[in-house]
C-alpha positions as CSV (number, residue, x, y, z in Angstrom):
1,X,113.0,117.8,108.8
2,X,109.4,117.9,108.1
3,X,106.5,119.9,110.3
4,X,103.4,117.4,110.5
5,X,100.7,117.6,112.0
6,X,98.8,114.5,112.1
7,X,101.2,99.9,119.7
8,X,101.3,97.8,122.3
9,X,98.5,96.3,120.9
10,X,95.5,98.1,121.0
11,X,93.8,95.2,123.8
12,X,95.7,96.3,126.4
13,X,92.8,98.9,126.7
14,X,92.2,100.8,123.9
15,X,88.3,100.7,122.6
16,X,89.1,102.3,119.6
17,X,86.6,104.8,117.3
18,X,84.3,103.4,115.0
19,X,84.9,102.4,111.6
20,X,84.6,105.5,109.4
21,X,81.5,104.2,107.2
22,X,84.2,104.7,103.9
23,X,85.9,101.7,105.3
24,X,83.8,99.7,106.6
25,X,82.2,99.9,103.0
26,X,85.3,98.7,101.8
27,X,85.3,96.5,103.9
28,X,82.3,94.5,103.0
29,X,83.1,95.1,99.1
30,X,86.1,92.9,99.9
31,X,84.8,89.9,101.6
32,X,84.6,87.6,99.0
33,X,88.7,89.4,97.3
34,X,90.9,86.8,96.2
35,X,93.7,86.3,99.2
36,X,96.6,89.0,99.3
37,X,100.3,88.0,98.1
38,X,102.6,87.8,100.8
39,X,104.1,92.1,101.4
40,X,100.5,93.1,100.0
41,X,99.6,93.8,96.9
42,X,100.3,96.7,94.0
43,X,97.6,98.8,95.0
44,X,97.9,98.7,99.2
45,X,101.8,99.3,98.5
46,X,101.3,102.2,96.1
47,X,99.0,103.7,98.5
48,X,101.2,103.4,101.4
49,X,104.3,105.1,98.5
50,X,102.1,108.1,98.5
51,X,101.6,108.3,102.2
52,X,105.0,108.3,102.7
53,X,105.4,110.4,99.9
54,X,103.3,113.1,101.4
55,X,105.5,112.7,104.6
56,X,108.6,113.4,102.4
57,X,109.8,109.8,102.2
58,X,109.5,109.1,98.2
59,X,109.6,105.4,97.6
60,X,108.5,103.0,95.3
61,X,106.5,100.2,95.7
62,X,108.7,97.5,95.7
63,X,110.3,99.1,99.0
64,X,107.3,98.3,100.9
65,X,106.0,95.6,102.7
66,X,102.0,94.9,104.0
67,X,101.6,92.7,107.3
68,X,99.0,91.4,109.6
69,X,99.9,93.9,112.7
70,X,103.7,95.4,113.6
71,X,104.4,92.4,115.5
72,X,105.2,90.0,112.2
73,X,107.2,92.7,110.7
74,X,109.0,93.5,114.0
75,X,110.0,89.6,114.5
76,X,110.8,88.9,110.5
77,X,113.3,92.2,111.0
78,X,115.0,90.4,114.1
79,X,115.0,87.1,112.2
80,X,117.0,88.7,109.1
81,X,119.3,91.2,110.9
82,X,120.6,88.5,113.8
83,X,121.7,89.5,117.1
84,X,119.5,91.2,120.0
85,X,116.8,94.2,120.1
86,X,117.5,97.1,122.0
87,X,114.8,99.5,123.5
88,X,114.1,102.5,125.2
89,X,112.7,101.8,128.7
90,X,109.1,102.1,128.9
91,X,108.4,101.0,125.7
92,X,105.9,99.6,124.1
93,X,104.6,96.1,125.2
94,X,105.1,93.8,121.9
95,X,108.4,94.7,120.8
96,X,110.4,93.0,123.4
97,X,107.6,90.4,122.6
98,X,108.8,89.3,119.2
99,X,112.7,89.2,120.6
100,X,111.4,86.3,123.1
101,X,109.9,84.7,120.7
102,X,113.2,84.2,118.6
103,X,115.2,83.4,121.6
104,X,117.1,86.8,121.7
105,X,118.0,88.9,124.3
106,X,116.4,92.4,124.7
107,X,118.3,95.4,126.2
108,X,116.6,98.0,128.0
109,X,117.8,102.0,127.8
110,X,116.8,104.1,130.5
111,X,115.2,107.4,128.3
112,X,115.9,110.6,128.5
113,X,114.4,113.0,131.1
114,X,112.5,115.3,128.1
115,X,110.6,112.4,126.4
116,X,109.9,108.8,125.8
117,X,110.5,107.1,122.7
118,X,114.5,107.3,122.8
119,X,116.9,106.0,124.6
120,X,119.5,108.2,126.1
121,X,122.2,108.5,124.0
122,X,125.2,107.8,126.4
123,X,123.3,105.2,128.2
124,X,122.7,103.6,124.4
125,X,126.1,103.6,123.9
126,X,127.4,102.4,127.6
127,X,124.7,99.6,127.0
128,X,125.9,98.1,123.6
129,X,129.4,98.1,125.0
130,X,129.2,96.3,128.0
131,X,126.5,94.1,126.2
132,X,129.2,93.3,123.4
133,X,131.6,92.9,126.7
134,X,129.7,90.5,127.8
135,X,129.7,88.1,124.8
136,X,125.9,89.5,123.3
137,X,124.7,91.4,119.4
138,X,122.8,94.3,120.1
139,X,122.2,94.7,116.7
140,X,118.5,96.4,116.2
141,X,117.1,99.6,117.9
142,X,113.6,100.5,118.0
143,X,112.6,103.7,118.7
144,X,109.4,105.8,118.9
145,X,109.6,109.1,117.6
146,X,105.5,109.5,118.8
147,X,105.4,107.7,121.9
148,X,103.4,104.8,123.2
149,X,103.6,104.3,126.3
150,X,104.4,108.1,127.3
151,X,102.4,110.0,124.7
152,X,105.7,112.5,123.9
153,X,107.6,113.3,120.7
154,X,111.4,113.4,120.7
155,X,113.4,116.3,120.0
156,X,114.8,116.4,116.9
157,X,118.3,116.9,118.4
158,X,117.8,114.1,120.7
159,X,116.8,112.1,117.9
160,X,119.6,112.8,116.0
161,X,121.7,111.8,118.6
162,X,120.6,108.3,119.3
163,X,120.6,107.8,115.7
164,X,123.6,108.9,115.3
165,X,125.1,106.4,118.2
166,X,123.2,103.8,116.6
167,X,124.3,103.9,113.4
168,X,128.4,105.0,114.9
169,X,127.5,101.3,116.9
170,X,126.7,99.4,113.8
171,X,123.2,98.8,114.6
172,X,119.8,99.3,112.5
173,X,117.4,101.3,113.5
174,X,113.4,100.7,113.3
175,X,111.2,103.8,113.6
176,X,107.7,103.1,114.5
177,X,106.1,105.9,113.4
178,X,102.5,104.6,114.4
179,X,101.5,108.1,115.5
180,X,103.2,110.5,113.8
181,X,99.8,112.2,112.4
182,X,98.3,112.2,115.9
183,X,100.5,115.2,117.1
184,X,97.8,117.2,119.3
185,X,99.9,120.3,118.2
186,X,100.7,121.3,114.4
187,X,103.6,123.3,115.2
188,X,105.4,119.7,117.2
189,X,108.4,119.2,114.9
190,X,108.9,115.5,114.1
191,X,112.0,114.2,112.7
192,X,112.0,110.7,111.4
193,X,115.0,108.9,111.2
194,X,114.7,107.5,107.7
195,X,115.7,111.7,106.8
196,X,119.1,111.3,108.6
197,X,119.9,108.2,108.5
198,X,117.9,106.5,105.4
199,X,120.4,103.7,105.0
200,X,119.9,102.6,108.3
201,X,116.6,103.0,109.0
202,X,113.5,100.7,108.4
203,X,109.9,103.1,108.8
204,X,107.2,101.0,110.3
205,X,103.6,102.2,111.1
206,X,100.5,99.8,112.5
207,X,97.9,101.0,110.8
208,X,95.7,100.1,113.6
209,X,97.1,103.2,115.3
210,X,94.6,105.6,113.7
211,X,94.3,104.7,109.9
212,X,92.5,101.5,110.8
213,X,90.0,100.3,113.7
214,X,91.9,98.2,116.3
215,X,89.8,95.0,115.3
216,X,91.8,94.9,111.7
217,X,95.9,94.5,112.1
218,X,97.6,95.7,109.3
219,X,101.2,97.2,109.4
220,X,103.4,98.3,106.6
221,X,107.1,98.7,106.6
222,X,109.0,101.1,104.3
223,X,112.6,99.6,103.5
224,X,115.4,102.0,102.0
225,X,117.0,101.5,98.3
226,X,120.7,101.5,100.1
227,X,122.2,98.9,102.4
228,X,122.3,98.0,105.2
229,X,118.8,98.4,105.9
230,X,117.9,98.0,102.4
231,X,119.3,95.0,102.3
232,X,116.8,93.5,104.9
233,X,113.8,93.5,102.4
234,X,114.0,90.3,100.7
235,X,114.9,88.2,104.0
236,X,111.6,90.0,106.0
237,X,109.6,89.2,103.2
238,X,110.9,85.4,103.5
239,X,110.4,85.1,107.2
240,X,106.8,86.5,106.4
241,X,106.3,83.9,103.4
242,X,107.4,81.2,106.2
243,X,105.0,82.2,108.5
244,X,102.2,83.1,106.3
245,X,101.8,86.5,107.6
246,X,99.4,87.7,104.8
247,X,96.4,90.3,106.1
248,X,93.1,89.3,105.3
249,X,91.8,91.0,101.9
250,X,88.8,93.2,103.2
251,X,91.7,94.2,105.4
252,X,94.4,95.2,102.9
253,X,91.7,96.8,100.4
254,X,90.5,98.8,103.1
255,X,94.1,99.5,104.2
256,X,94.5,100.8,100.5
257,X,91.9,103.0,101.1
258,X,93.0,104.9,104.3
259,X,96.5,105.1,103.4
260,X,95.4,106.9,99.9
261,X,93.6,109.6,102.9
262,X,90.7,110.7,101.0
263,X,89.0,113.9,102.4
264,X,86.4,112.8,104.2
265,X,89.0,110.1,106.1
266,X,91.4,113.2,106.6
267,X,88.6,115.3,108.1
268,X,87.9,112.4,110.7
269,X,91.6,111.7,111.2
270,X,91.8,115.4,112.2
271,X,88.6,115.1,115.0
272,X,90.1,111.6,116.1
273,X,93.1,114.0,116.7
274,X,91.5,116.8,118.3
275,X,89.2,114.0,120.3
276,X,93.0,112.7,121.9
277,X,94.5,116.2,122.3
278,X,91.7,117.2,124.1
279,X,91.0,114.7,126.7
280,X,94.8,113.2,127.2
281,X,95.0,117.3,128.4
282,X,92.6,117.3,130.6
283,X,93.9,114.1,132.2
284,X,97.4,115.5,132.5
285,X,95.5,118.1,134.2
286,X,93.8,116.0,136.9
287,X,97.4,113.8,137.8
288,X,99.7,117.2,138.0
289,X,97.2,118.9,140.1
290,X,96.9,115.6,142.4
291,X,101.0,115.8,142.9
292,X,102.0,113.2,140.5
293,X,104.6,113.5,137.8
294,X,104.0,113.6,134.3
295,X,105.4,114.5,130.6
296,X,102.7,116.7,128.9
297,X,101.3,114.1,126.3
298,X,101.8,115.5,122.8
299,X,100.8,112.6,120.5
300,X,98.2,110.0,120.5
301,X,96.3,108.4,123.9
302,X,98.5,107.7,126.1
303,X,100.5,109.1,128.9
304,X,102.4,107.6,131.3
305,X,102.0,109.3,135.1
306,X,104.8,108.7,138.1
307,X,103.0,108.6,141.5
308,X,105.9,108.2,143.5
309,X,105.7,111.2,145.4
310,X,102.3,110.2,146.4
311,X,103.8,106.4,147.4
312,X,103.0,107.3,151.4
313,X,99.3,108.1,150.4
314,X,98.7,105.3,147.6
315,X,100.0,103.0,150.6
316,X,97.3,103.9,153.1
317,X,95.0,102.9,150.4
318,X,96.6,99.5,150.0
319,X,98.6,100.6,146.9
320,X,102.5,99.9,147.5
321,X,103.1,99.0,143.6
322,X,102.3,99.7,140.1
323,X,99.7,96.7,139.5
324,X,97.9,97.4,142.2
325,X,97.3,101.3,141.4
326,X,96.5,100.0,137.6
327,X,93.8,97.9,138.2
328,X,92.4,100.7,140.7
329,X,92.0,103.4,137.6
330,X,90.3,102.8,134.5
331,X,92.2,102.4,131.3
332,X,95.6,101.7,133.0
333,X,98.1,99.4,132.4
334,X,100.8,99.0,134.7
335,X,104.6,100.2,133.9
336,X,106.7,96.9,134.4
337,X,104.4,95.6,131.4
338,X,106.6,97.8,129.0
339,X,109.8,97.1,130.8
340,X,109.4,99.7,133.2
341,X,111.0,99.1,137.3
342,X,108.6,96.8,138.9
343,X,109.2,99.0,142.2
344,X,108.1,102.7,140.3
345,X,104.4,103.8,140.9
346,X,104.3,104.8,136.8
347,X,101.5,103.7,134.7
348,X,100.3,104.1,131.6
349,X,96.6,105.7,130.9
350,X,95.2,104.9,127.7
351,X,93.0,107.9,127.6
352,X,90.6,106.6,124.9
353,X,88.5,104.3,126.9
354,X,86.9,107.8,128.4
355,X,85.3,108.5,124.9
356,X,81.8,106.4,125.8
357,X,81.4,102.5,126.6
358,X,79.5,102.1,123.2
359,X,80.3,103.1,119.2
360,X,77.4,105.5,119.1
361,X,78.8,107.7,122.2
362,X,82.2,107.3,121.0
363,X,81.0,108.7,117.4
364,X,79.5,111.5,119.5
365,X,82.8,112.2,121.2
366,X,84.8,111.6,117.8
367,X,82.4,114.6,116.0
368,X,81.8,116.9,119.3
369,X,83.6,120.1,118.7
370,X,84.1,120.2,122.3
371,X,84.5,117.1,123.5
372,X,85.2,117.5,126.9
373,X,81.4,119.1,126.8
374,X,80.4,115.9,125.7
375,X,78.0,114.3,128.9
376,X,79.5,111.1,128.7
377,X,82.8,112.2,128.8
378,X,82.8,114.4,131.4
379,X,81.3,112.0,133.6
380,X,84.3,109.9,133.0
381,X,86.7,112.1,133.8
382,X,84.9,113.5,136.6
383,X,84.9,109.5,137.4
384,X,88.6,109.2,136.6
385,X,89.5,112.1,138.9
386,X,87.2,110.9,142.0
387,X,89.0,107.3,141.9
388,X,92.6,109.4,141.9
389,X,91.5,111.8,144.7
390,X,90.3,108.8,146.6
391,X,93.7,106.7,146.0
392,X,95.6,109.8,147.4
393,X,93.5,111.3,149.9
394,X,95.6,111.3,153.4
């Protein structure tokens, strides 16, 4: 267990920060680089060995695998393992996606009352048996040990647990570990699932997440020495050959360069952090104090809001459901869009699209060392909080 301290696809509403000028300078350099191999090459995959490496996951780089975006990785995994994907519920948006795709069936968990990310444990197991009752192969979990949609980190315990039922289940298990460094709090204890359960666990991270601007998909996968999981390497990197899922070189040699984490890209990696921490707070703020429900958000952008006990007031506005109060609020997206009950008033805010409506005032926000200070951005959340006072006034 390791202390650190620092998905649906970014379009769904997230702006992103600028390009830290490093990058985009590596960018540039890289226009004209000869096409990457299919997994990446030597140098992005040795880089991304001593990222995991400083995580306490040693690995070599032969164990590792460079994609255009989660999503390729997520459906060559499915491809090679067989059977069906099972997820928490909410969970993020494109990994039910890549199931559909291929035909197989996805299997929704309810999650546990402390955090998103996980499935409850006895709810896992009740699933997969009257799923395999039923004549269906749950055979791949994906969990979220730093949340998108809820913006929580699961208890180690918890963690433990689900793993644990997976693996007793004779399922893999893919941990998307996208936002592991954007903990808003140093002290959060994060327990990946690749320290418990190495054999059985696949590490994926979209490096659009934080490492990279939105505008350039790159994911990379980390794939255990032993079997089972282990095993799945060569396969994912043949469905990925098939379907030519190769980033584009500036891309990749910029990839290299984030995931090696420089100073001056660790410096902005911490104010991107303390940007998040600070704002997704004071939103959390606004929607308790309103009467809505609401996990404290402890990672990344997001959180994900209940207003059902402010259904009678929503509905005097002409808000009875959860699309309806998304496209109400800036940077929402509605709950049943990551599997969520179609009939629950939850949404999820992606709080970065209060950082400014251009790059320059979202550099300002990024390097403010108050940024709720900032003008721009406390005119959005004063904005924010006026549109919610207005949905709920009696």
């Amino acid at each position: 267990m390791q202390r650190t301290a620092a998905g649906s696809p970014p379009a769904l509403t997230d702006p992103g920060l600028p390009a830290a000028p490093e990058l985009a300078e590596r960018f540039a350099q890289a226009w004209d680089a000869p096409p990457q191999p299919v997994g990446g090459d030597t140098a992005v995959r040795t880089a991304a060995c001593g990222y995991w490496e400083r995580r306490g996951h040693a690995t070599e780089p032969d164990r590792v695998l460079l994609a255009p975006g989660p999503a390729p990785l997520l459906l060559a995994l499915l491809a090679a393992v067989g059977g069906d994907l099972v997820v928490a519920s909410p969970a993020a948006a494109w990994y039910s996606a890549q199931a559909h795709v291929l035909g197989r069936r996805v299997h929704l968990v309810a999650t546990p009352a402390e955090c998103g990310g996980v499935p409850d444990p006895v709810a896992l197991l009740e699933t997969v048996r009257r799923a395999r009752d039923g004549g269906a192969q749950p055979r791949l979990l994906v969990v979220s040990v730093a949340d998108d949609p809820t913006g929580t980190v699961a208890p180690p315990e918890l963690l433990h647990e689900v793993c644990e039922a997976a693996a007793g289940a004779g399922m893999l298990v893919v941990s998307d570990e996208t936002y592991r460094d954007a903990l808003h709090d140093p002290h959060t204890v994060l327990l990946s699932p690749a320290e418990s359960f190495p054999g059985h666990t696949v590490v994926l991270a979209d490096l659009a997440g934080g490492l990279l601007p939105p505008a350039w998909p790159a994911a990379v996968a980390r794939f255990p020495a032993d079997d089972p999981a282990g095993g799945l390497l060569g396969p994912v990197r043949d469905v990925l050959d098939a379907q030519r899922g190769v980033p584009a070189a500036p891309v990749a040699r910029a990839a290299a360069l984030a995931l090696a984490e420089p100073a001056a890209l660790r410096e902005r990696a911490a104010a991107a952090v303390r940007l998040h921490a600070a704002v997704a707070a004071a939103v959390h703020r606004v929607v308790i104090r309103l009467g809505a429900l609401c996990l404290p958000p402890q990672a990344g952008f997001q959180l994900y809001p209940d207003f059902g006990p402010l259904r009678p007031a929503l509905a005097g506005h002409g808000v009875t459901g959860p699309d309806a109060l998304a496209e109400r609020l800036p940077g929402a997206v509605a709950g049943p869009r990551f599997g969520d009950d179609p009939s629950a008033l939850r949404i999820r805010i992606t709080t970065s699209v209060l950082y400014g409506g251009t790059p320059a005032e979202r550099e300002a926000a990024l390097h403010a060392a108050e940024p709720l200070r900032v003008p721009h951005v406390a005119e959005a959340l004063a904005a924010l909080g006026t549109a919610f006072c207005e949905l709920t006034a009696a």
